[in-house]
N, C-alpha and C positions, 0 to 999 in steps of 0.2 A: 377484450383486453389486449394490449398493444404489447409484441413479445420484442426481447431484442432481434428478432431474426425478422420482422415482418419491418421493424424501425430501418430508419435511415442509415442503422451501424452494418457496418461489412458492407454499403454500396460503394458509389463512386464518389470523392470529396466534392463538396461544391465548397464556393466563398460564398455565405451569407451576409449580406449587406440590406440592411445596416443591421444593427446590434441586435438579440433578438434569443431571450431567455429560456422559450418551450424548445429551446437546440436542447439543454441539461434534459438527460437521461437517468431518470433514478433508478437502482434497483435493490427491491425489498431484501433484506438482511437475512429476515426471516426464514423460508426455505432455507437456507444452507444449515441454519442455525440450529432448525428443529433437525436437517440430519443427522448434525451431533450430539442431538438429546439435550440442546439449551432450549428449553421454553420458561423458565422463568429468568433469576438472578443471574446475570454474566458473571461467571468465577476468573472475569480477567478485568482490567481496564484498558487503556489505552488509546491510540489513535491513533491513523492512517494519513502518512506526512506526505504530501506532494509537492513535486516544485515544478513549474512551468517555465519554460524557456524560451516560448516565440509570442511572449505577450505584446500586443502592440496597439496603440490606437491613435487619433489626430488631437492634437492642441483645437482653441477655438478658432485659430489662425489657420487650421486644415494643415499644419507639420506633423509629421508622424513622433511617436511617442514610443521607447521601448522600456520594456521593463523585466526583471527575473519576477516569479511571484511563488511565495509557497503557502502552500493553504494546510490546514492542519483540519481533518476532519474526524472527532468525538467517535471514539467504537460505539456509543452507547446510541448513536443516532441510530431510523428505521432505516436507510437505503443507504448504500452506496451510492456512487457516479460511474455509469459506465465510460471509458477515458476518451474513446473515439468521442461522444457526443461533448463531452466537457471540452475537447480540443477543437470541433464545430462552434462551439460557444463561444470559445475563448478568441475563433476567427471571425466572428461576427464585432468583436471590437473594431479592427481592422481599420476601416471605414466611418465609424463613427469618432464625431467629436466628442468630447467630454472637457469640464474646465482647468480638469489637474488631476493629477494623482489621486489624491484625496479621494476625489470621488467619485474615478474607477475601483480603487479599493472598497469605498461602500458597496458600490453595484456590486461586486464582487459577492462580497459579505451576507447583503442577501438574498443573492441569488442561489449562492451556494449552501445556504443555511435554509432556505423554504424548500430547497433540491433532497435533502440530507432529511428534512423532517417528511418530507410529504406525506401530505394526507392528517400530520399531527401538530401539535403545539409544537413550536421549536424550543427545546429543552434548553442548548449549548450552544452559540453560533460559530459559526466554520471560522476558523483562524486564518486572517488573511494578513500575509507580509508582500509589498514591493519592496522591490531593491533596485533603486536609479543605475543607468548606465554608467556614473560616473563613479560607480562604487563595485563595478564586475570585477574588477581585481584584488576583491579584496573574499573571494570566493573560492575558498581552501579547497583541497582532495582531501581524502580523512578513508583511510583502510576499515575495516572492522575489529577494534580488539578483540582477541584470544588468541587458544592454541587452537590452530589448524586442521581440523580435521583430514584433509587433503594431501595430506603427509601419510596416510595409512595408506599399504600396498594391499590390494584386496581386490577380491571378485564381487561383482556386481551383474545379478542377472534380471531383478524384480524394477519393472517402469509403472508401475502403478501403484497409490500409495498401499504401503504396506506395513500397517505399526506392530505386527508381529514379530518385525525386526528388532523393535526396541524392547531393553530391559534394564535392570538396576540391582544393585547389589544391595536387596531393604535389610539383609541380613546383616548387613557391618555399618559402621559409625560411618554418618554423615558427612558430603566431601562438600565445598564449594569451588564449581568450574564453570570456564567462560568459554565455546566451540566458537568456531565461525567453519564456512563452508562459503565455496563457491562456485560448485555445483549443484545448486537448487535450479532446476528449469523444469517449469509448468510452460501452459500452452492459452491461450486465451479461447475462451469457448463461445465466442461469437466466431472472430475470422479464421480461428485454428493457428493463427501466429506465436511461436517459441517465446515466451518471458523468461526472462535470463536474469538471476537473483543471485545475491549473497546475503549469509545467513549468520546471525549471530544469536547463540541460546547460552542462556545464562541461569543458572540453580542453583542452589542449596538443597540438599539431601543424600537419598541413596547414590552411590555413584553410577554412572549412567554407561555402558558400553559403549564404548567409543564404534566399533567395526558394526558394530549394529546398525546404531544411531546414522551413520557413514550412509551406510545401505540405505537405510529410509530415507535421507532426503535426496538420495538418487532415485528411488522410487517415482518421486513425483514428475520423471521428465518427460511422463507417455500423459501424466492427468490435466486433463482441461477444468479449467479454474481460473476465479477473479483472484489478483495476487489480496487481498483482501483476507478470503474463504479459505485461502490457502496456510495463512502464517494460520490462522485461525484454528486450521484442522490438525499441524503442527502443535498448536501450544494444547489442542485437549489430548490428541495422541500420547505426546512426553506427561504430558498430566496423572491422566490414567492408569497409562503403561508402567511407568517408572516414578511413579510417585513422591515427585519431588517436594519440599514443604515450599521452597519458592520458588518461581518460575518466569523467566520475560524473554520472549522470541522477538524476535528483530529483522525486519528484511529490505534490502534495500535492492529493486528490480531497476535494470538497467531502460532506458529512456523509448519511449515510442512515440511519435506523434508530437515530440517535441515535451513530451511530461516523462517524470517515472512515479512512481507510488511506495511507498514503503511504510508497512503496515508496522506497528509496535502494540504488542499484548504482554501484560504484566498479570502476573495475582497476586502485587503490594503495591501500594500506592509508592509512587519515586518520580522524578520528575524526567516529561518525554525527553530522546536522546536528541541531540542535537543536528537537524536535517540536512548534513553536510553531503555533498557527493562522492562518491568514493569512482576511483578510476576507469571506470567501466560507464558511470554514468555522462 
């Protein structure tokens, strides 16, 4: 079986020319999932918002074509995209014609959606937007609301996650608050390169410890992790720990490869947040 470390990810870039779909890397959900003790029902929903930034490919005339593109990928699918092979992918357009938009967007669509099921029926198909050059300016910054975590002066000595940190006051009446953080950095566990997040958690319930909470997603800046696995292990942690009655983690990882990833888990249905880049990205 083919691991990410024997695959083409963590080598040297080539241009794949011409266009050329076995580039998409999937990887199984599962593993991470069973280490949280999910094997049946996901007690979240959500999906994993990506936007691409160096899309490109030729008219039938052979002129280059560019484009933004964000893809919206279903939590409920079996695999992730590892992002180096999805950025391999997305440079094998390059060089290839295509007739329009339209239907680089298809290719897209189900490329990315046979990637996201494999090996099963495609449930949901991957959500694919371009956005024409002649509309980049119309491509907002957008910060994360809430109150700041970031603000607390505090010692910090734990780089591995650590949900011992977190607690909640289940003893007194129910609070509803909205964190962000801009201090979540994980590490990518193929090439061992720093992913650099900001984070917004949002509940209803026990009130949640702020200098705790602080702590813990400091935690994560020694763990190697798909930023995916990681809001993931975040929203059972707060889940668990501090028992909230509702719950939706939000992360918005700054750019590699010319992508970034921002994972959204909920456990109420509401509709996804809107895939704006915030300053970093």
């Amino acid at each position: 079986m083919t691991t990410p470390e024997t695959s083409r990810l963590g080598q040297a870039t080539f241009n794949a020319d011409p266009y050329d779909a076995t580039l998409l890397f999937p990887i199984a959900r599962a593993a991470q999932r069973q280490s949280l003790g999910l094997t049946g029902s996901l007690p979240f929903l959500g999906a994993d918002l990506w936007t691409a930034y160096e899309l490109s490919w030729l008219n039938e005339r052979g002129k280059p074509q560019v484009a933004l593109a964000h893809f919206t990928v279903p939590c409920e699918s079996s695999h992730i995209i590892e992002s180096k092979s999805l950025k391999l992918y997305l440079g094998s357009f390059n060089n290839t014609r295509f007739a329009d938009a339209s239907t680089v967007q298809a290719r897209l669509r189900a490329d990315l959606s046979e990637a996201v099921w494999r090996g099963a029926p495609v449930q949901s198909r991957v959500g694919v937007k371009l956005l024409d050059a002649a509309l980049f300016d119309r491509e907002p910054l957008y910060e994360l609301d809430g109150l700041s975590l970031d603000r607390l002066d505090l010692d910090c000595e734990h780089y591995t996650p650590m949900p011992e940190l977190l607690s909640a006051a289940t003893n007194e009446a129910p609070v509803s608050e909205v964190f962000t953080s801009n201090l979540l950095r994980s590490n990518c566990p193929v090439t061992g390169q720093p992913d650099w997040g900001s984070l917004q958690i949002s509940y209803f319930g026990p009130q949640i410890e702020q200098a705790g909470l602080l702590r813990y997603i400091v935690s994560y800046r020694s763990h190697a992790g798909f930023h995916e696995h990681c809001v993931e292990r975040i929203f059972m942690d707060i889940w668990q720990r501090c028992q909230p009655h509702k719950l939706a983690v939000y992360a918005r990882y700054t750019r590699r490869g010319g992508l970034d990833i921002n994972p959204f888990r909920t456990s109420y249905p509401q509709a996804l947040p809107a895939n704006v880049r915030n300053a970093r990205q």
